[in-house]
C-alpha positions in Angstrom: 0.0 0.0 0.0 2.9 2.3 0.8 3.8 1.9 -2.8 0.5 2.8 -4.3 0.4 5.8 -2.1 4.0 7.2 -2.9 3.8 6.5 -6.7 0.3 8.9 -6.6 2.2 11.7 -4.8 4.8 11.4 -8.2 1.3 11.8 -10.3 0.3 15.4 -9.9 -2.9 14.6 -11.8 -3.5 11.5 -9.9 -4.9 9.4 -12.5 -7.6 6.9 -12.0 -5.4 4.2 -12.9 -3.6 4.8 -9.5 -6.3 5.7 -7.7 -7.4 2.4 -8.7 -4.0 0.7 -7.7 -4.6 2.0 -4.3 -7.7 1.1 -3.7 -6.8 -2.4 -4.4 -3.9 -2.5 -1.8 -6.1 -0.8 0.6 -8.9 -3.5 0.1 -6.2 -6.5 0.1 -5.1 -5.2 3.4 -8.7 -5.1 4.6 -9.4 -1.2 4.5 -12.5 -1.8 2.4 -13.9 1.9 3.5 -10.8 3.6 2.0 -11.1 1.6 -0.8 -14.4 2.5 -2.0 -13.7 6.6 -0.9 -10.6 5.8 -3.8 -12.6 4.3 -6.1 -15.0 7.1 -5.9 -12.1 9.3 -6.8 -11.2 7.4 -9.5 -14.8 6.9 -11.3 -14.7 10.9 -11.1 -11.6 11.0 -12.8 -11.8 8.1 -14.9 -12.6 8.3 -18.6 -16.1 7.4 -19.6 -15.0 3.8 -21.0 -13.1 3.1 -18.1 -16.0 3.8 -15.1 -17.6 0.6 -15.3 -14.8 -1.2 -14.6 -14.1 0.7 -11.3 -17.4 0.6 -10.3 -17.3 -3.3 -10.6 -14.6 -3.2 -8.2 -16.6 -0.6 -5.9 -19.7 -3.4 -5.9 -16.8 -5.9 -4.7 -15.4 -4.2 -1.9 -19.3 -3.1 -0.7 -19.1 -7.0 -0.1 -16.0 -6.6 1.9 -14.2 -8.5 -0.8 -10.3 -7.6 -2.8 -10.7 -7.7 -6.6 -8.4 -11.0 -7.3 -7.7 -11.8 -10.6 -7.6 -16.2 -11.4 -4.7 -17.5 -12.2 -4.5 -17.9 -16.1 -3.3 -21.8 -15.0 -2.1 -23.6 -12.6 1.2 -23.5 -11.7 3.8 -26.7 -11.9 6.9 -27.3 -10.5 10.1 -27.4 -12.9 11.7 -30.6 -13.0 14.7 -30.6 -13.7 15.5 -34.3 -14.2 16.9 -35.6 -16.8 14.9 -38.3 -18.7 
């Protein structure tokens, strides 16, 4: 979270996308009020393609739940054995 909040104070705009960012270390670390008050900021400054996405993510975290994304596939072990 500490991340997310230093790389906005580099963004003088502070652009939804790391509003967004934020909001999703804030609800991974169980600060779902923050969360949505972030997302708020970022469906205001979002661009009009972009807001349904955030407010997606502002449903989930009204349900006291981080946005995860699934794994693609599940992850093996290397073996390194020779056959």
């Amino acid at each position: 979270m500490e991340l997310a909040e230093f790389a906005l104070t580099l963004d003088e705009r502070q652009e939804s996308i790391g509003l967004h960012t934020l909001a999703a270390a804030q609800a991974s670390a169980g600060d779902f009020s923050a969360a949505m008050q972030t997302l708020h900021k970022a469906i205001k400054r979002a661009p009009e393609a972009e807001r349904t996405v955030y407010q997606d993510r502002l449903v989930i975290n009204q349900h006291a739940k981080p946005f995860r994304i699934a794994p693609v596939r599940p992850v093996t072990q290397a073996s390194f054995q020779s056959h």
